[in-house]
N, C-alpha and C positions, 0 to 999 in steps of 0.2 A: 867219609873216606879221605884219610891226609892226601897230599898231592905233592910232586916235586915241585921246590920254588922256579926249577927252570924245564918246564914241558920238554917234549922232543920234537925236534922243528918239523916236524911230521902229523904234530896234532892237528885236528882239527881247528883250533883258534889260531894256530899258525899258517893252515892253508887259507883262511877266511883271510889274513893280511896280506899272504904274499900273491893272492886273486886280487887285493885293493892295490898293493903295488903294482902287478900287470898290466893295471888298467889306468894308469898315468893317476890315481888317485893320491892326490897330495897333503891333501888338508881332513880331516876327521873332528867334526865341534860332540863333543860331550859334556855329559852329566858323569862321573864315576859311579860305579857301582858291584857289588859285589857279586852280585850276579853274571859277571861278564870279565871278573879279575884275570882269565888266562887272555882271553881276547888283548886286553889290554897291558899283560906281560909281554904279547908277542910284537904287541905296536913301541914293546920299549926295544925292542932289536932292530926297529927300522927307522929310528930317529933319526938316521941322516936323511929319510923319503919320503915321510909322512910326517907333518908336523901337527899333532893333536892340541888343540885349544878347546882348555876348561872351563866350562861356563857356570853361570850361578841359578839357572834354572832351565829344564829341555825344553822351554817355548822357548827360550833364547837359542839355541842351541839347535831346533829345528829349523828354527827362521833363518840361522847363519847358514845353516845346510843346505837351503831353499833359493837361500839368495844365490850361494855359490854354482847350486845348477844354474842358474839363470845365466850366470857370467860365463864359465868355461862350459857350460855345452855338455860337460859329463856328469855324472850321477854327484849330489853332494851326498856327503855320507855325515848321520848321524848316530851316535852312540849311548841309549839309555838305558837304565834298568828297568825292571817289570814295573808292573800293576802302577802304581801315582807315578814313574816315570814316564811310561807310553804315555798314559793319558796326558799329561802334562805336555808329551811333543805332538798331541794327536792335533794340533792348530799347525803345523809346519806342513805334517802330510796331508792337512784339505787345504792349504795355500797352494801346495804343490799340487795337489788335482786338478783346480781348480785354476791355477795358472797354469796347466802342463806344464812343470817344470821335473824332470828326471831329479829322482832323491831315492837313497836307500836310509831307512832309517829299522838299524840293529837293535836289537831290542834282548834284553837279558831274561833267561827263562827259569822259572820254578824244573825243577831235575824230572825227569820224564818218570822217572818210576813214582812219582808224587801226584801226578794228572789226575784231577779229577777229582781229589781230595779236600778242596777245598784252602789249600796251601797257602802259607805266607805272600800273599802280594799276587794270585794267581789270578791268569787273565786269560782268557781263548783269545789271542790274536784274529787267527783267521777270522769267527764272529765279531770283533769290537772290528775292526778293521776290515773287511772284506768289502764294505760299501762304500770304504774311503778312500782305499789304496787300489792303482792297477792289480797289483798281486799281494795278497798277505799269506803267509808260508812258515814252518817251522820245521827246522833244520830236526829232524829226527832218526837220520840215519848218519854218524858222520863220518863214513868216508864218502858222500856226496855231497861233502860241502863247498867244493867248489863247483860243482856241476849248479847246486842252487844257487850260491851266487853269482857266478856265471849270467843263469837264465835273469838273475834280477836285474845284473848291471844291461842287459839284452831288453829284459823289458821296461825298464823303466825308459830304455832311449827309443823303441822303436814304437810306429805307429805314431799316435796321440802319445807324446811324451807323458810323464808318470810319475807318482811316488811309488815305490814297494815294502813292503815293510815285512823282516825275518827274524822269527825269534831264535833263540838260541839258548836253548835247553841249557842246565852248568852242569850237569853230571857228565856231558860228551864232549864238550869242549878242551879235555885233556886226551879221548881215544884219540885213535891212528883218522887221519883224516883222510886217508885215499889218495888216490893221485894229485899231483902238482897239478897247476894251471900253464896249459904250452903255448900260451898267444893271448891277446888282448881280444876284449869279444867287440868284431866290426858287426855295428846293427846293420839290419837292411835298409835300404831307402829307395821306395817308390818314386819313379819318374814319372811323368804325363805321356800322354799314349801321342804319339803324330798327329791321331786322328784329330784327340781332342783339340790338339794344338791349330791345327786346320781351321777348327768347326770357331775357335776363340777367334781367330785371326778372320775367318769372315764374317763374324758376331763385328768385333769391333770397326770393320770398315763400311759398316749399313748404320755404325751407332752416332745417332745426334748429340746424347749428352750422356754419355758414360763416367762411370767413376768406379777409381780402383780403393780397393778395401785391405790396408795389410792388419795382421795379426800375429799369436799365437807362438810359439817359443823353435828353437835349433833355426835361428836366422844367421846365416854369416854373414861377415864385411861383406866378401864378394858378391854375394846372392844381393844385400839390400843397397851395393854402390849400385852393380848392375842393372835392378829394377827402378830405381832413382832416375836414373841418367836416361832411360828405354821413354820413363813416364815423360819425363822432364823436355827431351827432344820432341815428344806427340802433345806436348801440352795437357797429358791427359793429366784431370784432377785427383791425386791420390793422398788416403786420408786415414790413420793411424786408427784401429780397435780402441776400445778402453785400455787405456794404463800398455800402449803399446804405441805412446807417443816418440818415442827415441828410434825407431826403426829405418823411417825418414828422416831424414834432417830437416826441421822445420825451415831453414832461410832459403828450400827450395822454391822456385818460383812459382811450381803448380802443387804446393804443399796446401791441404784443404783446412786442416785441424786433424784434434781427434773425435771420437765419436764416444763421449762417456757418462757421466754426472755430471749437468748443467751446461750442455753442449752447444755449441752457438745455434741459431734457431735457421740461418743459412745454411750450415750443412746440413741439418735436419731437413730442410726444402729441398736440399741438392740430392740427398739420397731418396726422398721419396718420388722424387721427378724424372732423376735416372732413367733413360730405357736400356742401357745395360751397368749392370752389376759385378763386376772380377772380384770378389772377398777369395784372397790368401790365407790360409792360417788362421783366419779372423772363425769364431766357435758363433758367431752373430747369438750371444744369448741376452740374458735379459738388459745389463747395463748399454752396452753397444746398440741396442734396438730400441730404448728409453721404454723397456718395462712390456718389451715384446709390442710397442704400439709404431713404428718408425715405419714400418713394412706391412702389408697384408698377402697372406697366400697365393691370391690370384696375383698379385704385381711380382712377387719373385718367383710364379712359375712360369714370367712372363720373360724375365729381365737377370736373373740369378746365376751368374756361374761362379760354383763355390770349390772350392778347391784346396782339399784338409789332408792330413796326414794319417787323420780316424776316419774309419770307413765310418763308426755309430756316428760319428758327427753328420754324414750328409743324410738331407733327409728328413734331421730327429724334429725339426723345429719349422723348417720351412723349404716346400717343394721349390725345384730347382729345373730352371733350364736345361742347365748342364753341372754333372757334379764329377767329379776327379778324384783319385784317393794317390796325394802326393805330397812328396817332404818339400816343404815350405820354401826350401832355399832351390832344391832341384828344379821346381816350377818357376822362381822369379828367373832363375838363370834363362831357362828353356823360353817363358814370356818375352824377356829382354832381346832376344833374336826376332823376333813376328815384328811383319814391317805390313800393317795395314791399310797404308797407300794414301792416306788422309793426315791431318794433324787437328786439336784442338785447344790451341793456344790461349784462344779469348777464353775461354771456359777454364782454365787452368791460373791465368791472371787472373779472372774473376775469383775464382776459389781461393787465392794467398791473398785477395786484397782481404776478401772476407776476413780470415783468418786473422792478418792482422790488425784489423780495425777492430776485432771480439778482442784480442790481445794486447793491445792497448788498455794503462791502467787508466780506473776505474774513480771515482770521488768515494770520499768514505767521509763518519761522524766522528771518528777518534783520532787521538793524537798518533797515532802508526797504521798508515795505509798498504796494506800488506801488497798489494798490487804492484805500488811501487818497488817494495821491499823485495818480491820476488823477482822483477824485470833488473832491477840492480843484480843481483845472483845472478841472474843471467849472463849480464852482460860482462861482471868481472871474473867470472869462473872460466878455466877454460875449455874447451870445446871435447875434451876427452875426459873432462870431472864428472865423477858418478854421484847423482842425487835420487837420495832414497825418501819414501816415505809410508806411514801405515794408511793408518784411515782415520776419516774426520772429517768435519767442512774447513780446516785449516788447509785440506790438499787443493781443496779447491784453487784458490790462491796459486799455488804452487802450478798446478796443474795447467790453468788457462793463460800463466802471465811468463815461465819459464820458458826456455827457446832450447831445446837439445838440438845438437849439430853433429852427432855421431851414437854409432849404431852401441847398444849398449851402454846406456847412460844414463838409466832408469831403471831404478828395483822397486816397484811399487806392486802390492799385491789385487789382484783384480777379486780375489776371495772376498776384499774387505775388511783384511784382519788388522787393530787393532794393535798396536805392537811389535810390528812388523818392519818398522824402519829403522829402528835403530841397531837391531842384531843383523839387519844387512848391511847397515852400513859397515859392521867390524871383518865382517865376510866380505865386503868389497874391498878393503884396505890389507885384509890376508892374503886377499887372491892377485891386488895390484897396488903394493906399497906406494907404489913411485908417483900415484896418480894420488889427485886432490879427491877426497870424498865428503861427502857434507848432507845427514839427514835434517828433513826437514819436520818436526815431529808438534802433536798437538800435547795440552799437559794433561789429559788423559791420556791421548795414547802414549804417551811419552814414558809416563808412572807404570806401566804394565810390562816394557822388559827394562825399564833405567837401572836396576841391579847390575846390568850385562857392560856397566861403568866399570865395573871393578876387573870382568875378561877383558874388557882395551885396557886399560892402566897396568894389568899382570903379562898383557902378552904385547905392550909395546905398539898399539894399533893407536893408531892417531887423528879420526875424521872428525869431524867440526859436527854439531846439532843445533839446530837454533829451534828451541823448543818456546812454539804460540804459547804461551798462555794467558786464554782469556777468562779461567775459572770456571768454563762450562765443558760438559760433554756437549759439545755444538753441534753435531751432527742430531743429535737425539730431540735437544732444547728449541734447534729451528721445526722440526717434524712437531714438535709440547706444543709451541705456539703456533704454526697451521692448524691443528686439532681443537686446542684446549688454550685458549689466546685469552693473554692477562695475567699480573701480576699473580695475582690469589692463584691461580691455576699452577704455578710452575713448582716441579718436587721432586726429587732423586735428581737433578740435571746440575745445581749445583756444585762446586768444586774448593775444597781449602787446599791449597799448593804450599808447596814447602818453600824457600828462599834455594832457587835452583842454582845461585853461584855459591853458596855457600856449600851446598846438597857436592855439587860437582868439586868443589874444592876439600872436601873431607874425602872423596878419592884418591885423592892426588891429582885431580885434573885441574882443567884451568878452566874458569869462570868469568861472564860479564854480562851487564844488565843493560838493556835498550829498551827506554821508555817512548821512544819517539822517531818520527821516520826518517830524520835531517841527522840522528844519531847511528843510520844503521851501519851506512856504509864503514863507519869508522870500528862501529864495533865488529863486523864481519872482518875485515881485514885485521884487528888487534886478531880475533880469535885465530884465522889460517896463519900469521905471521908466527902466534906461540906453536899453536900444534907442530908447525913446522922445527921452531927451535927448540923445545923442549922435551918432541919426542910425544906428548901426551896427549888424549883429546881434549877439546874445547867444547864447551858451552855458549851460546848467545842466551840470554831468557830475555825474549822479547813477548813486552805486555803489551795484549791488546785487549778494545774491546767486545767486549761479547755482543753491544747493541750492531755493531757490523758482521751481522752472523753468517753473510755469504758475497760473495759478488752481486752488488746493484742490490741487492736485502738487507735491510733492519729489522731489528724485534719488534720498535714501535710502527715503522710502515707496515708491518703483518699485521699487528693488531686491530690498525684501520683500517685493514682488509684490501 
């Protein structure tokens, strides 16, 4: 059936934009697709509101999405077409589950009268997705199409934040779409009961060696200056989730660490010794708990008060003291008031001394000590630059030896994805131009969305990458050699890399090669000085080696066991 080239602003693909308008939604990363061409006629009407950025594949394109909820707090929105589009963004939406992170990811549909036929590119959403997403859904009737998205931008914020994922049929996306949308949808947000607040507040004035636990995503300035300052004046010890190390500011004085992959082995004593526990936000699953071993059932039905936004979260893993079903930010507020009559200051010094002495860099066998490399970052980036990264044992580095100073300054996925860093970096520099951004990426993960060079260099996004490469998947090669140790043994972990200033300069970007540690600084500053004036991104390709596979680990001291 032919179609008018200009819908009536009444269509369904038009009520689906002027619902993403309502709701302060600014930014949309896509793949195009034919499946979804009215949807994105209507997004060509509101190019003064929405600015759409076209990516060169939907794992880039989810991850920007993913990132974006992370930073503004509301749904990112992604936009693919069916069957190998979904799939290809289905790593966005389990980063997003799996970090709660609020994402709506649009999805373009085989035409309803086709279902079931076996159709070009056809996929049941609701089954491929159902166990991935808070909600998977498919707009079937469309003058309810904004009541569904509605209910998605609703559910992906409330409770346990979320992905949701909505198909959209193309045969309907031209009918009458039903009513407009008359307000932006305010989710609910669970507060803490008095009582419990009570019961926390004489828990903690009987507590010898307490420690606070934040985590978990919808954290404001005000909720994490406030919870800071509350901690910071009781001296009490508090200590960042996996990949939820920006929430504090580590140069706090009772700042613990975090709790992730390769965790100082002092907070691991200090949480198992704890006789009270306050986890925020924190989902205590496997990484945070070192593989569900950090905790035993009887200690945190002993010591545990957990306090989550998902009721399924308390409970699912480990009995509790006391458990709360509250928005992350409403509890640190409501905590920050309770004055438990005690302080625990040495306990608090102890914990940041710790901290900094594991953070302190480390001796290594090659010519570029990453430890160093990373504490440089630290120290010349400033205190509201967003550093992203996927996964690898290159984060490691990153992770143990960088210092965030503000809330939000960290996009790293706690999924574990692969690829992950560097479409957030472009989603970090969409969302806040004005600020310095800089992923930090390994040359596996780096090779898996580095196409998405060509969306920064087309839409003008300019963060800095200094992409590790040490020619191994390192994460995998250090696990090869624990198992299966010695030369003759090692296969698949190998890596041939391209000449990545060359790679990045056939973009249009700007490129530079750091072979050494006394070389980095100068090349980190060449590279933000260009981004800066040229408008483009930058590359560092800094070579390291693989015989330094982790902090304080060699391939050859594994082999000797």
């Amino acid at each position: 059936m032919s179609q008018s080239p200009h819908t009536a602003r009444t269509s369904a693909a038009h009520r689906l934009v002027q619902t993403l308008v309502a709701n302060g939604i600014d930014t949309v990363f896509c793949v195009p697709g034919e499946s979804y061409l009215a949807v994105l006629d209507a997004l060509a009407d509101v190019r003064d509101q929405i600015r759409v950025i076209t990516c060169r594949h939907e794992a880039g394109a989810a991850n920007m999405a993913e990132a974006y909820g992370k930073l503004t707090g509301k749904p990112g929105v992604c936009m693919v077409t069916r069957g190998p589009g979904a799939t290809h963004a289905s790593i966005g939406v389990h980063t997003a589950h799996q970090d709660s992170t609020p994402m709506i990811l649009f999805v373009g549909q085989i035409a309803l009268t086709d279902r079931g036929r076996g159709a070009f590119q056809e996929v049941d959403y609701r089954e491929v997705f159902g166990g991935l997403a808070k909600w998977a859904t498919e707009i079937e009737t469309p003058e309810r199409t904004v009541e569904i998205v509605e209910r998605g931008i609703a559910t992906a914020l409330q409770g346990r934040m979320g992905p949701v994922v909505i198909a959209l049929p193309e045969d309907i996306l031209h009918d009458d779409g039903g009513p407009a949308p008359v307000r932006p949808v305010t989710p609910a947000r669970a507060a803490l009961d008095p009582a419990t607040l009570r019961e926390i507040e004489s828990r903690l004035a009987k507590a010898e060696r307490p420690l606070l636990i934040v985590g978990g995503s919808g954290w404001t300035d005000e909720a994490a200056h406030a919870l800071a300052a509350w901690s910071e004046a009781l001296g009490l010890p508090i200590s960042g989730s996996f990949r939820r190390k920006d929430i504090i500011a580590n140069d706090r004085p009772n700042y613990a660490g975090d709790l992730g992959l390769g965790c100082n082995p002092k907070l691991m004593a200090r949480a198992r010794e704890a006789d009270l526990i306050i986890a925020i936000g924190a989902r205590l699953g496997e990484n945070p708990t070192q593989g569900y071993t950090l905790f035993d059932r009887d200690h945190t039905a002993r010591v545990l008060v957990h306090i989550h936004p998902g009721p399924e979260e308390l409970g699912r893993v480990w009995p509790t003291l006391t458990s709360a079903v509250a928005d992350n930010s409403l509890a640190a507020l409501a905590l920050s008031q309770l004055e438990p009559g005690r302080t625990w200051h040495d306990q608090g010094e102890t914990a940041h001394s710790d901290f900094e002495a594991f953070s302190t860099p480390v001796e290594v066998t090659g010519a570029v000590n990453m430890s160093l490399c990373m504490k440089h970052l630290g120290e010349v980036m400033p205190a509201d630059a967003i550093v992203t990264n996927g996964a690898g044992n290159f984060a490691a580095w990153l992770h143990r030896f960088y210092r965030h100073r503000a809330c939000r300054t960290q996009l790293a996925p706690t999924s574990g994805a692969m690829g992950y860093g560097w479409p957030a970096a472009l989603a970090a520099k969409a969302v806040h131009p004005d600020r310095e951004v800089v992923c930090v990426a390994g040359d596996g993960d780096f090779m898996m969305t580095g196409q998405e060079m060509a969306t920064a260099v087309q839409h003008g996004l300019n963060p800095v990458v200094i992409v590790v490469d040490n020619s191994t998947y390192g994460t995998i090669r250090m696990h090869q050699e624990g198992h299966y140790p010695g030369a003759e043994r090692v296969i698949a972990t190998d890596l041939k890399n391209p000449d990545f200033v060359k790679w990045a300069e056939a973009f249009g970007a700007f490129g530079i090669r750091c072979e050494t540690t006394e070389d980095f600084a100068g090349a980190l500053q060449t590279a933000r000085e260009t981004a800066r004036a040229r408008q483009v991104p930058a590359l560092v390709h800094l070579i390291t080696s693989a015989e330094d596979i982790a902090p304080n680990r060699t391939i050859s001291g594994m082999r000797k066991g």
